[in-house]
C-alpha positions in Angstrom: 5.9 -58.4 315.8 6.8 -60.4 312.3 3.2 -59.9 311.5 2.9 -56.5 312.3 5.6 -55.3 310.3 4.0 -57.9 307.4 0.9 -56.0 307.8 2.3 -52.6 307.7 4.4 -53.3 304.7 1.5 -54.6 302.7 -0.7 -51.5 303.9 2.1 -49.1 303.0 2.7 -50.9 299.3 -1.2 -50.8 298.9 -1.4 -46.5 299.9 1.3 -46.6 297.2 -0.4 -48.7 294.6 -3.5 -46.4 295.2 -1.0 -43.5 294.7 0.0 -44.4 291.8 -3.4 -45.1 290.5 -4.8 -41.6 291.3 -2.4 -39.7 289.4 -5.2 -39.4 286.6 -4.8 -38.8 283.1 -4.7 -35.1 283.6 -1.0 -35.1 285.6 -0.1 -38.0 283.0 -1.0 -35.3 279.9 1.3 -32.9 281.5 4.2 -34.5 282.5 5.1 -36.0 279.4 3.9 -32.3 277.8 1.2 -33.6 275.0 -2.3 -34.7 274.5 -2.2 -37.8 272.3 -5.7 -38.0 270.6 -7.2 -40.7 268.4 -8.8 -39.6 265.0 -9.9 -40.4 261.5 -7.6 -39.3 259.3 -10.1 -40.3 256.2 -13.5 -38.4 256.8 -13.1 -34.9 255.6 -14.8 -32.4 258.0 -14.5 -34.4 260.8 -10.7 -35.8 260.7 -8.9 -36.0 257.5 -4.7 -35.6 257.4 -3.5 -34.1 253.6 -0.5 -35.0 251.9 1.8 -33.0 253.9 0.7 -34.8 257.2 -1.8 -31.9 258.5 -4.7 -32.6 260.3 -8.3 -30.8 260.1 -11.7 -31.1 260.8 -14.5 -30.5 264.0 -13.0 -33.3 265.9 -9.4 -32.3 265.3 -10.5 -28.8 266.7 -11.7 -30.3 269.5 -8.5 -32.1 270.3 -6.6 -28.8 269.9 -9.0 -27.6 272.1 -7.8 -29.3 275.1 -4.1 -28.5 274.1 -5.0 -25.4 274.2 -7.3 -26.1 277.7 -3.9 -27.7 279.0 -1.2 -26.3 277.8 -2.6 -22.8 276.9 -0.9 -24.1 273.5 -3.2 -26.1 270.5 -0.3 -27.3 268.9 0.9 -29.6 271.8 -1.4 -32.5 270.0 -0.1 -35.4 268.7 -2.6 -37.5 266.7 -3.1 -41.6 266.5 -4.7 -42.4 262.8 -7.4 -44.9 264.3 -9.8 -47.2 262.4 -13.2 -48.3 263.6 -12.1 -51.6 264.7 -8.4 -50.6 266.1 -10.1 -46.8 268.0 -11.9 -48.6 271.2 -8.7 -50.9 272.4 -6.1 -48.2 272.1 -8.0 -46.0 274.1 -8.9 -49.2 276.6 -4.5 -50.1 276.5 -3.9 -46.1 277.2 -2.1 -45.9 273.8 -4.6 -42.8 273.5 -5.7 -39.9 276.4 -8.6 -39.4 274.2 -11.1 -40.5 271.4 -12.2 -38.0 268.7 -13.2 -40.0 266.1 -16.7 -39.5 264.5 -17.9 -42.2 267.4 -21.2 -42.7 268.7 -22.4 -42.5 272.3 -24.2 -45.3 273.6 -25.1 -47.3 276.5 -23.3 -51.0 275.6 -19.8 -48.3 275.0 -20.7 -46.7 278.2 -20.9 -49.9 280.4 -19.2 -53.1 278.5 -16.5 -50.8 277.1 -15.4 -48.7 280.1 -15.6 -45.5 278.4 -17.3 -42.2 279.6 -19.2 -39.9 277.1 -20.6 -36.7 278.0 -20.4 -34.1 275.2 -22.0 -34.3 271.9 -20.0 -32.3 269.6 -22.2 -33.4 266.5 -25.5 -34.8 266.4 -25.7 -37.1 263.6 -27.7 -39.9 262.1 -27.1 -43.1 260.0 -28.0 -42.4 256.0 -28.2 -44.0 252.5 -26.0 -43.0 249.6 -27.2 -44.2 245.9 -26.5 -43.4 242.1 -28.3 -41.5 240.5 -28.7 -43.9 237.7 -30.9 -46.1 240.1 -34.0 -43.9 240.3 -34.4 -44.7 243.8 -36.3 -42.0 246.0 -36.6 -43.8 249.3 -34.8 -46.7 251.3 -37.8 -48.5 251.3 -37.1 -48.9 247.5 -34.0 -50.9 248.3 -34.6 -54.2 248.8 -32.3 -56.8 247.1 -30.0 -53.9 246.9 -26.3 -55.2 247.6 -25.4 -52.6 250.9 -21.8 -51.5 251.7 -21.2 -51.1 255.2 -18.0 -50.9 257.7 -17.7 -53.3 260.3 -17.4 -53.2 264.2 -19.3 -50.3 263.8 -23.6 -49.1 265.0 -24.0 -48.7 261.5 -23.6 -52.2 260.8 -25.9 -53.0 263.5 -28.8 -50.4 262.5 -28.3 -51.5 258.7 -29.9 -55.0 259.9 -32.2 -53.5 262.4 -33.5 -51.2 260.0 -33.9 -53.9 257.1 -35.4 -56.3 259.2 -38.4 -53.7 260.5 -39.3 -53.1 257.2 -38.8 -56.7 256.2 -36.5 -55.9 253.5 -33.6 -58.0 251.9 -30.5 -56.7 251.6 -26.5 -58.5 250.6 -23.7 -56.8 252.7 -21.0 -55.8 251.7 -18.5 -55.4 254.6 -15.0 -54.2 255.3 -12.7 -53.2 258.1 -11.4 -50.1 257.2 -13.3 -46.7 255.6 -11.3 -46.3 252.6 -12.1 -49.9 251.7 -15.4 -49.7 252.3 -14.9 -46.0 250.0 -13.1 -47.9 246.9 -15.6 -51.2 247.1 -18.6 -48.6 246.6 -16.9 -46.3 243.6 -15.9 -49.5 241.7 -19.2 -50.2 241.9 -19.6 -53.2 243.8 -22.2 -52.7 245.7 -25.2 -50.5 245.1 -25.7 -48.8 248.0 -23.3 -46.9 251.1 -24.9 -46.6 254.4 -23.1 -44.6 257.0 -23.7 -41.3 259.0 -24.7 -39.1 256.9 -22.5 -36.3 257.8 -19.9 -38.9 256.1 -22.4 -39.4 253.5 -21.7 -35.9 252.6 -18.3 -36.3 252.9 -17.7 -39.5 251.0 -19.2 -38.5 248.6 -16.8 -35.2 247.8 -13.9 -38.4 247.4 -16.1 -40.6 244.5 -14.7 -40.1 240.8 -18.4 -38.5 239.9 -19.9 -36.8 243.2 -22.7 -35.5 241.1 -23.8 -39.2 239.9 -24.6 -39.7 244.0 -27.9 -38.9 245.7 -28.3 -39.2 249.6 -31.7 -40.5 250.3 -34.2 -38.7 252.8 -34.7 -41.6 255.5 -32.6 -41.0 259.0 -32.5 -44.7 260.7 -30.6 -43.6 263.7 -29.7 -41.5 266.7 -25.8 -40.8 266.5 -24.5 -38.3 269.1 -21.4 -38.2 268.0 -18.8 -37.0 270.8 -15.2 -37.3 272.5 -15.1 -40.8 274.8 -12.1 -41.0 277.5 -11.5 -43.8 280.2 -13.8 -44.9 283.4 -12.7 -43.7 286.3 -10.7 -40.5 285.9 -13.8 -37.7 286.4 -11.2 -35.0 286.4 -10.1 -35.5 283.2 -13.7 -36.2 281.8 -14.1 -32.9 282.8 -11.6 -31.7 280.9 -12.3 -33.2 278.0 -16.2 -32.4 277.9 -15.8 -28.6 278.9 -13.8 -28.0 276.2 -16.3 -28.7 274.3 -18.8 -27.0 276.3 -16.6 -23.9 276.0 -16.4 -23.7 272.3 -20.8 -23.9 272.9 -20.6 -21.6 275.4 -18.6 -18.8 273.4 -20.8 -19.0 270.5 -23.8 -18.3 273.5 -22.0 -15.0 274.4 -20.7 -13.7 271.1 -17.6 -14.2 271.7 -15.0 -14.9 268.6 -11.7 -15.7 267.8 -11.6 -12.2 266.7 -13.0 -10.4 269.4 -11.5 -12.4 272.7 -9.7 -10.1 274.0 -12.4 -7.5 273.9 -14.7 -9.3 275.5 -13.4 -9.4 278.5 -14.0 -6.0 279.5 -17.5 -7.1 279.3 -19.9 -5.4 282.2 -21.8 -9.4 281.8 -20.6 -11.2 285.2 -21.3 -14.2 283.2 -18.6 -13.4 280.7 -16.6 -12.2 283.1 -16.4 -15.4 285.1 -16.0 -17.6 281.7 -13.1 -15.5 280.8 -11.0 -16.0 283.7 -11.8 -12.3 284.9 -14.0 -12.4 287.5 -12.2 -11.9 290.7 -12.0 -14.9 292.9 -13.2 -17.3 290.3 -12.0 -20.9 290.9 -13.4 -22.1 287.8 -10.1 -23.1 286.3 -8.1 -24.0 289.1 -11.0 -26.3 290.1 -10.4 -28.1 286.7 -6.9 -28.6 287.0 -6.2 -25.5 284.5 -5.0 -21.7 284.4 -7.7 -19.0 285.2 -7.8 -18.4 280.9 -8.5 -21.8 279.5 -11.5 -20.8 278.4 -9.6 -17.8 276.4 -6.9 -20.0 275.0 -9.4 -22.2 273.9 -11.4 -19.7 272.0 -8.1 -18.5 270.5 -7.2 -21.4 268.9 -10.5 -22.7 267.6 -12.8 -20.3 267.9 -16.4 -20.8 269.2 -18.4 -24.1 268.1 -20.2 -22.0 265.5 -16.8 -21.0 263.8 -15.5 -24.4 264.3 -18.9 -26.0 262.4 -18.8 -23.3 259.8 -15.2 -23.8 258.7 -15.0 -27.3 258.7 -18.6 -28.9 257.9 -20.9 -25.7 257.0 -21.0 -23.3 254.7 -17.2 -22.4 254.7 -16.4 -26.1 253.5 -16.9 -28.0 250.6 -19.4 -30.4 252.5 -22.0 -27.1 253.2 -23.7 -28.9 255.7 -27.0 -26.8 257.4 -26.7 -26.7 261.4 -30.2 -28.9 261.6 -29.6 -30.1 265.1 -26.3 -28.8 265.7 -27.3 -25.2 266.1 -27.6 -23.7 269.5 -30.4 -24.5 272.1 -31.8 -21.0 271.4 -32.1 -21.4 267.7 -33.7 -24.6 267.3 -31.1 -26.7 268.0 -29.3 -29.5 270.5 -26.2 -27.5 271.1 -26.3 -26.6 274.9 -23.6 -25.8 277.2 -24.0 -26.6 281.3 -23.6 -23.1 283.0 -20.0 -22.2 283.5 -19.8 -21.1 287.0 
């Protein structure tokens, strides 16, 4: 009998342990009433935070985007300041719900790591940025060339891969943190900055002469750069990726921040179904969220093309081209899963 009741205690404290276990990241968002996402705060048009503590940029909107997904509410966002080395353990420890930070998706992060990645919310690759002064036309030029780089990061890794191929020499130059790695190349000690080069474009809007910079032609890398959440938790993955795939989708349909509300007395079933107004639609609910998610997302951010266009395009400082970031069906990567 002693054994019994040993056995049924240990069953009944391993159901709860499960329990407890199952609740998901979705349930956890909600009850304490904010997403807590990890970002730059140093890469402008991606995630920078100005002198008044506000946040901007396409991965920022993608945060507020599943606020707004959640909570019907962008603003309920809190934002973790993250550095290359410090992002991938404070999403691991749970200190984050979500990464949004200008991070690559690839297999070692997918299966060493413990991190999911499923939507690619800007397709990138891994640049050189030079002086002017240098009269260099190609990265095949460079060798010798002194080579500042940020550490724990691919780019370190494809900086080495790439000079190797080509058997090319190269010094690096390597710090921890962005803005080091930023101040190190604008005092002039090294002679070349290698990163994506979305933040190639970026960077160089920060340097005391912009003008005196060139980015070179060469692309060394793939870089689908995207949101990353936890193993384990496919609800919330889906969450996090639809969002996305909503912003892709809107821009698909034609519909705008503007025009929303319109839309939705579509006659296209299709639009119907994505706005919450098809009858008997489960879409939402089957995601854990409210029949208009997609509408509140759309709302707040607007679609993916709006988003691009305000923040890295031709509405920003960085006037950045779509290239592979426009839609499927005008030349580009940018592809959203039907929504039904």
């Amino acid at each position: 009998m002693a054994n019994r009741i040993l056995a049924a205690l240990i069953g009944a404290a391993v159901m709860g342990i499960g329990a407890q276990a199952s609740a998901g990241t979705l349930e956890d968002v909600k009850a304490k009433g904010f997403l807590q996402c990890g970002v730059n705060a140093n890469l402008t048009g991606f995630g920078s935070q100005d002198s008044s503590g506000k946040f901007a940029g396409l991965d920022i909107d993608l945060c507020k985007a599943v606020a707004a997904a959640v909570f019907g509410d962008a603003t309920k966002v809190k934002f973790t300041p993250l550095s290359a080395k410090d992002r991938f353990p404070a999403l691991q420890s749970g200190e984050i719900d979500m990464l949004a930070r200008n991070t690559t998706w690839t297999a070692s992060r997918d299966s060493q790591l413990g991190f999911d990645f499923r939507a690619v919310n800007y397709y990138d690759g891994q640049g050189f940025m030079v002086r002017k002064e240098l009269n260099v036309k190609s990265a095949l030029e460079l060798s010798g060339a002194a080579v500042c780089v940020q550490t724990g990061t691919t780019t370190e890794l494809n900086l080495a891969d790439y000079f190797k191929s080509h058997n090319l020499q190269y010094n690096p130059v390597v710090f921890e943190k962005q803005e080091e790695v930023d101040a190190a190349y604008n005092a002039g000690r090294c002679d070349v900055y290698t990163t994506d080069q979305s933040g190639l474009y970026s960077i160089r809007l920060s340097l005391s002469n912009p003008d005196d910079h060139v980015i070179l032609p060469e692309i060394i890398s793939k870089e689908p750069l995207g949101p990353a959440v936890r193993q384990g938790d496919s609800k919330w993955f889906d969450v996090v990726s639809f969002s996305h795939y909503a912003m892709v989708a809107a821009e698909e349909f034609g519909i705008t921040q503007a025009n929303v509300e319109e839309m939705k007395k579509s006659p296209n079933p299709d639009i119907k179904r994505f706005l919450g107004e098809e009858q008997g639609s489960t879409i939402g609910a089957d995601f854990g969220l409210s029949k208009d998610w997609a509408v509140n997302i759309i709302k707040a951010v607007g679609n993916y093309g709006e988003a691009f266009e305000r923040n890295v395009g031709q509405g920003s400082p960085l006037k950045i081209k779509r290239g592979l970031n426009a839609l499927w069906n005008q030349g580009g990567l940018q592809y959203a899963p039907p929504i039904r």
